[in-house]
C-alpha positions as CSV (number, residue, x, y, z in Angstrom):
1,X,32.5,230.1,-35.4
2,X,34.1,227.0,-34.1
3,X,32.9,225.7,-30.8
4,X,35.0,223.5,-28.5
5,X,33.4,220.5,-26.4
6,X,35.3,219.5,-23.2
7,X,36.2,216.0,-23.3
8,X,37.6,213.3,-20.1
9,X,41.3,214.3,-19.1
10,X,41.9,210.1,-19.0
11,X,42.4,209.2,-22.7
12,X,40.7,205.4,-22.1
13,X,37.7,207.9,-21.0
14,X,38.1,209.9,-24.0
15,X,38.6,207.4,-26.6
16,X,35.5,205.5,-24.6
17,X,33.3,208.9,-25.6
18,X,34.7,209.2,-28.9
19,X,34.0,205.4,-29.9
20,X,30.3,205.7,-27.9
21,X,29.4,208.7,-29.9
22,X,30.7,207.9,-33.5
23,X,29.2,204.4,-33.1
24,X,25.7,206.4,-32.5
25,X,26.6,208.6,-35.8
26,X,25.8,211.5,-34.1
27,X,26.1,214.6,-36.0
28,X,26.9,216.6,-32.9
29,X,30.8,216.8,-33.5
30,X,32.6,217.6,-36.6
31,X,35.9,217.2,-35.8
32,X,37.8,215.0,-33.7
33,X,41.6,215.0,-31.6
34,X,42.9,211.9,-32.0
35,X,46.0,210.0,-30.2
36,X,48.4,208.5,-32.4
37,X,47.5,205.0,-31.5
38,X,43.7,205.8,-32.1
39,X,43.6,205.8,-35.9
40,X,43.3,201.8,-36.5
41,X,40.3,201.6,-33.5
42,X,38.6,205.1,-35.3
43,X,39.5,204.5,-38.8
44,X,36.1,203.3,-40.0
45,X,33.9,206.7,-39.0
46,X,36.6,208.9,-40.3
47,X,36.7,210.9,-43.8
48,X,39.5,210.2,-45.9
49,X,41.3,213.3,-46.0
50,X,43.8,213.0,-49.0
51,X,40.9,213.8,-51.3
52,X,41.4,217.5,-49.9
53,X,44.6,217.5,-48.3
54,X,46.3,218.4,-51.9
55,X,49.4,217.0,-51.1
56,X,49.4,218.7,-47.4
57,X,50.5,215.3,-45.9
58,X,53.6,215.3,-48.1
59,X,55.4,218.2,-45.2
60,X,54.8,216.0,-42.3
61,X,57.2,213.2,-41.0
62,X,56.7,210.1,-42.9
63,X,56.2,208.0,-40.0
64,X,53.4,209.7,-38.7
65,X,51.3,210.1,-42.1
66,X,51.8,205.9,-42.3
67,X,50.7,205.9,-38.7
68,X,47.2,207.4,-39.6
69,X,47.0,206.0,-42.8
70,X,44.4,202.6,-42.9
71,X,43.6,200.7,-45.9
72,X,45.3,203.4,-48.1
73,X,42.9,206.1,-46.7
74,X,44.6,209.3,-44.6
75,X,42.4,209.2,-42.0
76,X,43.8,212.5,-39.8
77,X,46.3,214.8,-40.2
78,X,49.3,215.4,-37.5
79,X,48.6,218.6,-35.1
80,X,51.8,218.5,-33.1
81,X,53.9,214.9,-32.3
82,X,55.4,213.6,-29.1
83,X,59.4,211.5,-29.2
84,X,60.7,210.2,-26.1
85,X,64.5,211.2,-25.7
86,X,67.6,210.7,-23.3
87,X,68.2,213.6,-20.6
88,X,71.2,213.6,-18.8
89,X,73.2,215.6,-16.3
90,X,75.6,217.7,-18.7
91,X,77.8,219.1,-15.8
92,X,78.3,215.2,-14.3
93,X,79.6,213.9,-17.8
94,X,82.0,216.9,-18.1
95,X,83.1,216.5,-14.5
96,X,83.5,213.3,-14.8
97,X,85.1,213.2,-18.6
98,X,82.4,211.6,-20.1
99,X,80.2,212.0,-23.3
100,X,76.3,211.3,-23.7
101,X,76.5,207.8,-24.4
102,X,75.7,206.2,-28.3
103,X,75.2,202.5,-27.1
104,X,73.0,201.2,-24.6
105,X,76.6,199.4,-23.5
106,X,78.1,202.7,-23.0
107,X,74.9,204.2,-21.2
108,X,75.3,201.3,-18.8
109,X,78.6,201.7,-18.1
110,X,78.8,205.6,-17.9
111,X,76.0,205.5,-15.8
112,X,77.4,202.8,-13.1
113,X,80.7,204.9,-12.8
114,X,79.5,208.1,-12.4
115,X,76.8,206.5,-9.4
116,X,79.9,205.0,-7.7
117,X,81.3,208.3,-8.1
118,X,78.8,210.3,-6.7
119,X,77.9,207.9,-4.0
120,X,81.3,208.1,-2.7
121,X,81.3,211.9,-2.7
122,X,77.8,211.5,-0.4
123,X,75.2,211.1,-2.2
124,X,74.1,207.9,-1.1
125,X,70.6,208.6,-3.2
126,X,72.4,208.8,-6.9
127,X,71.7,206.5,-9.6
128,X,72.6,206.1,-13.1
129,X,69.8,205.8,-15.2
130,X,66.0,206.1,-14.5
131,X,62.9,205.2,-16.5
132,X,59.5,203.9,-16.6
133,X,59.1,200.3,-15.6
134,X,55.5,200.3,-14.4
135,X,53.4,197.6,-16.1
136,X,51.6,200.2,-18.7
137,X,51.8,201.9,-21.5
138,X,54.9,203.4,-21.0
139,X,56.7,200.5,-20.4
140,X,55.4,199.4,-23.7
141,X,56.8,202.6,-25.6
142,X,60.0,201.8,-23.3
143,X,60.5,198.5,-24.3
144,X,60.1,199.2,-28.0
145,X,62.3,201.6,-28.3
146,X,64.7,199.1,-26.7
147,X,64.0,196.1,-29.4
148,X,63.9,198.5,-32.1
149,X,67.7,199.6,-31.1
150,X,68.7,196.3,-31.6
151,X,66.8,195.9,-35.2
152,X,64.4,193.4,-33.4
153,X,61.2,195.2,-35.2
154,X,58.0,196.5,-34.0
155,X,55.9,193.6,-32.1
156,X,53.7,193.5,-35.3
157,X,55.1,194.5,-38.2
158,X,53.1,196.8,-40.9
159,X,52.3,194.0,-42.7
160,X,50.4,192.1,-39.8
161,X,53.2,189.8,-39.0
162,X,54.0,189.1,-35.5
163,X,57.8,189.2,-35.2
164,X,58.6,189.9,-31.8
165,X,60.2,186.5,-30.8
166,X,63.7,187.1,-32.4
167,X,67.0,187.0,-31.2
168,X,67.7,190.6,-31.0
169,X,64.8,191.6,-29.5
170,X,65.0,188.6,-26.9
171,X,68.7,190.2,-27.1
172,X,67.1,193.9,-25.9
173,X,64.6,193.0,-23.1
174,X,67.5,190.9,-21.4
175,X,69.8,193.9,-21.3
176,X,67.3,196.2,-19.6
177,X,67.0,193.1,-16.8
178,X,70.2,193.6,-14.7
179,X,70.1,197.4,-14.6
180,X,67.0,197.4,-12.1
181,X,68.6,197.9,-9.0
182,X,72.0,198.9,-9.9
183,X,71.9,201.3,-12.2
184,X,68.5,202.0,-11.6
185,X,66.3,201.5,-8.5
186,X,64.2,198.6,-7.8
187,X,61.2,200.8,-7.5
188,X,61.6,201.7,-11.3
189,X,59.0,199.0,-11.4
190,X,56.4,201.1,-10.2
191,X,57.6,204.4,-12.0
192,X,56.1,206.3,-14.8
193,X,57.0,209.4,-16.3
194,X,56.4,211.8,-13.3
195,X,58.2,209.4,-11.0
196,X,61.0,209.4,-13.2
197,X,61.3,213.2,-13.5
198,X,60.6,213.7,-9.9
199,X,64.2,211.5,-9.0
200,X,66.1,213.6,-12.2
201,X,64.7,217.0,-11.3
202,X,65.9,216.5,-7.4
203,X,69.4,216.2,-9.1
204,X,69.7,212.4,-8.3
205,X,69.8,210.6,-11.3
206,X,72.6,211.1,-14.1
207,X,70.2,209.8,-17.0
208,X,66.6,209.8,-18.0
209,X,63.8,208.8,-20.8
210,X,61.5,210.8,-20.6
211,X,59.2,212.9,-23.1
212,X,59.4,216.7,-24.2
213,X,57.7,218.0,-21.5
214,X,60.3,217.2,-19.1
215,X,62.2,219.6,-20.5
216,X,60.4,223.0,-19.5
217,X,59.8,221.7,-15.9
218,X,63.9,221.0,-15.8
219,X,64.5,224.5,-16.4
220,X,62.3,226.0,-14.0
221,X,63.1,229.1,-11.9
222,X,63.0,226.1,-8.7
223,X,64.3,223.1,-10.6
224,X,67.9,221.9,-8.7
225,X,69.0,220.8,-12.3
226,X,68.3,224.4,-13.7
227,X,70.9,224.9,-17.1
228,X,72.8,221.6,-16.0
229,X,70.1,219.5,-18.3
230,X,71.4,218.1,-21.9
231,X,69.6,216.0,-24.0
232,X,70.3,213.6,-27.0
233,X,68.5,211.0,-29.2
234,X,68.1,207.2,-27.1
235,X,71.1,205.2,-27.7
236,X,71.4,202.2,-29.9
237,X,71.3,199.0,-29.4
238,X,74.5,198.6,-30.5
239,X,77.2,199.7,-33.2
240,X,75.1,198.3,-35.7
241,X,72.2,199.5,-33.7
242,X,69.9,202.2,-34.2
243,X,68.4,205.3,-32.5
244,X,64.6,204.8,-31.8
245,X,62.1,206.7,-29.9
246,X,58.9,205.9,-29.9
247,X,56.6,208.2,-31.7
248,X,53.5,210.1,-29.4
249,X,51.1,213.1,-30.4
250,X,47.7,213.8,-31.8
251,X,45.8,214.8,-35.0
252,X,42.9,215.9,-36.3
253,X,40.0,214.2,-38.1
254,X,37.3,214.6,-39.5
255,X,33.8,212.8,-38.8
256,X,31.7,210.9,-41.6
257,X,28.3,211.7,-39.7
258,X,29.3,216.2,-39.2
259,X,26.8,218.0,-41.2
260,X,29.8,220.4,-41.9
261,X,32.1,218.2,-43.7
262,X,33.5,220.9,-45.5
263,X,34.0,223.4,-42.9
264,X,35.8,220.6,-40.9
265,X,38.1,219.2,-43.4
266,X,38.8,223.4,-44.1
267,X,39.4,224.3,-40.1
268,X,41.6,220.6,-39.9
269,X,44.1,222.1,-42.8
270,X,44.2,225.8,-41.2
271,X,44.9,223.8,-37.5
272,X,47.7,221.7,-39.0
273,X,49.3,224.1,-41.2
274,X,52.2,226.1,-40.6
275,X,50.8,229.3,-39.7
276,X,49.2,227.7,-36.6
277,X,52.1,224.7,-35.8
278,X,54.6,227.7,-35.8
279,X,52.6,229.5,-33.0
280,X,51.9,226.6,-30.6
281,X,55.5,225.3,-31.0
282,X,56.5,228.8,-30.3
283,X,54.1,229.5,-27.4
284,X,53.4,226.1,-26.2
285,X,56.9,224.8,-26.9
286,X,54.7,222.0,-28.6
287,X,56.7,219.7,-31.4
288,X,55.5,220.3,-34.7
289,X,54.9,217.7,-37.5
290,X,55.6,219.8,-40.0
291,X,59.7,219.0,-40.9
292,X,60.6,222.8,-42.2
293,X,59.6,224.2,-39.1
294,X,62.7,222.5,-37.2
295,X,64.4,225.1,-39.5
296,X,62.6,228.2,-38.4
297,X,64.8,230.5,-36.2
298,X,61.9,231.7,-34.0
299,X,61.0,228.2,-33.5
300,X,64.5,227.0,-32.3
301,X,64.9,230.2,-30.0
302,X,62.1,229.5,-28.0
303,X,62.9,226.1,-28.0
304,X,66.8,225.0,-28.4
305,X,66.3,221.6,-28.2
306,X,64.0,221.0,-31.3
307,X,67.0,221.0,-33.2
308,X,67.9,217.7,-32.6
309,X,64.5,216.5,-32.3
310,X,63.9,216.8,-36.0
311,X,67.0,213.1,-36.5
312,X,64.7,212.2,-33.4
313,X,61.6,212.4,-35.2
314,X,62.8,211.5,-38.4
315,X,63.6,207.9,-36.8
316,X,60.8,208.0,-34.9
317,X,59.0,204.2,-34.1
318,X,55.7,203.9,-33.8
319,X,53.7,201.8,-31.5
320,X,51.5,198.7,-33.7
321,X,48.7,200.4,-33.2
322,X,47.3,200.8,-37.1
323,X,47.8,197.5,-38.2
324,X,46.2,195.5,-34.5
325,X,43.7,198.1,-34.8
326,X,40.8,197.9,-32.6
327,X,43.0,195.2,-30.7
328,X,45.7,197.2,-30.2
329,X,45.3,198.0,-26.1
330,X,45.1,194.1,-25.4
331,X,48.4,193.7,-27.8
332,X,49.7,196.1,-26.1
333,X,48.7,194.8,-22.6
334,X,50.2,191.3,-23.7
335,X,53.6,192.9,-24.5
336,X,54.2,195.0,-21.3
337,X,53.4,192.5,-19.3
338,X,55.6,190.2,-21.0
339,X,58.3,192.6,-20.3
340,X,57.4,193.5,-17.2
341,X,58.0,189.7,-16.0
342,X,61.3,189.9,-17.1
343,X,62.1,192.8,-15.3
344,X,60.7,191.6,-12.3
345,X,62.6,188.5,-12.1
346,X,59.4,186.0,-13.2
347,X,60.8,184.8,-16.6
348,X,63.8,185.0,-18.9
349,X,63.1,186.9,-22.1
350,X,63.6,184.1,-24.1
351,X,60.4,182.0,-22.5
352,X,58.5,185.8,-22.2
353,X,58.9,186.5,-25.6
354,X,57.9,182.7,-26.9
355,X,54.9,183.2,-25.1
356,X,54.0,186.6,-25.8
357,X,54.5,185.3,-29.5
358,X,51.4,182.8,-29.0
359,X,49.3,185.0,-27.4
360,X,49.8,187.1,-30.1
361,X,48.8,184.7,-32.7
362,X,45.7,183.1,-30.7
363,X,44.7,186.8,-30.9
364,X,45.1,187.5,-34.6
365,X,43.7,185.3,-37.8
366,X,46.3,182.5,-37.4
367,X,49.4,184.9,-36.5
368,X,49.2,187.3,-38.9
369,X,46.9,190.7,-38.7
């Protein structure tokens, strides 16, 4: 019998619990939901999985088995996974002979014709693109996604080194600078992803970043954008660019202290094995981890868009949160604030960047992880 233990909606309350009872080695929980950017702060109460997994790990996207893989050990296994991705208004672009855009150039410039457009035809409330600018989280995944478009790497790299004063990532940040209030409202600064989805869903916004989840809500029986929604992978950062979303989701892991090790490694390989991925992506329209299931007819029927989520995934970036570790909030912090002053008009990315780079190296042994 497995029993389930209700846990704080708020993930910082969550992963509070989680660190306050694995730090008491309590025996009373055998198996822990992890997020993705959990496993470097968790890593040392975890049981190596790849002992048992017998080469489980070896049908999940690569990214996300290096994401929760510390010091060589595979310390959870991917339930279902989370990629942000680009919504847009598919009966705008073909009324206004238009394609979903490749570039973050041709984004920029689709998106500021098409608001003329519609604000000319009365709908003085339009705009082109619309995001999440708050200074959070999701501007972090949002800002990432924009340097790695351009090839500007991930913050901290793999290997503990901080690279993210470079020219194409000072390059990225500046770009996202003039759209605030032109192509996207000045109150983008205060958005996250609801606020976002509430300006798309009302049918006044051509393009969004959001997650999957938007995509259910857009096809509701009341939703004004009902079966006018597309989607597609982020643009790049140019023609040498590439397309990056950042990668999301949870896992399952397995406690050093349980009294039931085997039982919970056994129930975390039933959980993230097909049979069950197949029904919650099916039921749940939740993204699986597991790459052959993006092949699955059933799978795709009840959920068209996973097609091209499986390029989305495959390309997927994640956040530095394995290698910073159990510093990975306060890098995190550091960087969307650093962003979110050049948004806002404080600094220019160049000086934001140089001094998110020292920051980052007074934090870490010398500036490297």
């Amino acid at each position: 019998m497995v029993e389930t233990i209700s846990t704080p909606n708020s993930p910082t309350e969550q992963l509070a619990l989680y660190q306050q009872m694995l730090a008491a080695k309590s025996p009373d929980i055998d198996v822990y939901q992890i997020d993705v950017v959990w496993a470097g702060i968790l890593a040392p109460h975890l049981v190596d999985l790849k002992a048992h997994s017998k080469g489980a790990e070896n049908n999940h996207f690569p990214s996300i088995i290096t994401n929760n893989t510390v010091d060589g050990k595979l310390i959870a296994l991917p339930w279902f996974t989370d990629a942000s991705l680009l919504y847009y208004r598919k009966d705008l672009l073909e009324k206004y002979g238009e394609k979903p855009p490749q570039t973050w150039a041709q984004l920029t410039a689709t998106a500021q014709k098409i608001q003329d457009a519609e604000r000319k035809a009365g709908n003085d409330k339009f705009w082109g693109y619309i995001w999440q600018g708050r200074a959070y989280e999701g501007l972090t995944c949002n800002a990432l996604e924009w340097v790695a478009s351009h090839n500007g790497g991930a913050v901290v790299e793999a290997d503990g080194k901080i690279t993210i004063n470079n020219p194409q990532a000072v390059k990225a940040i500046a770009q996202a600078k003039p759209w605030v209030s032109t192509i996207t409202p000045p109150g983008v600064l205060n958005y996250t992803e609801e606020e976002s989805r509430g300006v798309f869903q009302a049918g006044n916004a051509l393009f969004m970043r959001n997650w999957p989840y938007a995509w259910g809500l857009s096809q509701s029986a009341d939703s004004p954008v009902k079966a006018k929604v597309g989607t597609a992978p982020l643009p790049k950062g140019g023609e040498d660019g590439r397309h990056a979303a950042t990668l999301g989701g949870w896992q399952m892991s397995v406690s050093k202290y349980s009294a039931n090790q085997d039982a919970a490694i056994a129930l975390v390989l039933y959980l993230t094995g097909p049979e069950v991925q197949k029904q919650r992506a099916v039921e749940l329209s939740q993204l699986p981890t597991l790459v052959k299931l993006y092949d699955d007819p059933d799978v795709v029927k009840a959920n068209p868009f996973f097609a091209e989520m499986k390029d989305i995934l495959a390309s997927a970036v994640a956040r530095p949160a394995t290698v910073t570790g159990s510093k990975y909030n306060q890098v995190s912090s550091e960087f969307f604030n650093a962003v979110y002053a050049v948004l806002s008009g404080g600094k220019t990315a160049e000086q934001s960047l140089a001094d998110l780079e020292a920051s980052l190296k007074r934090m870490s042994r010398g500036g490297k992880w």
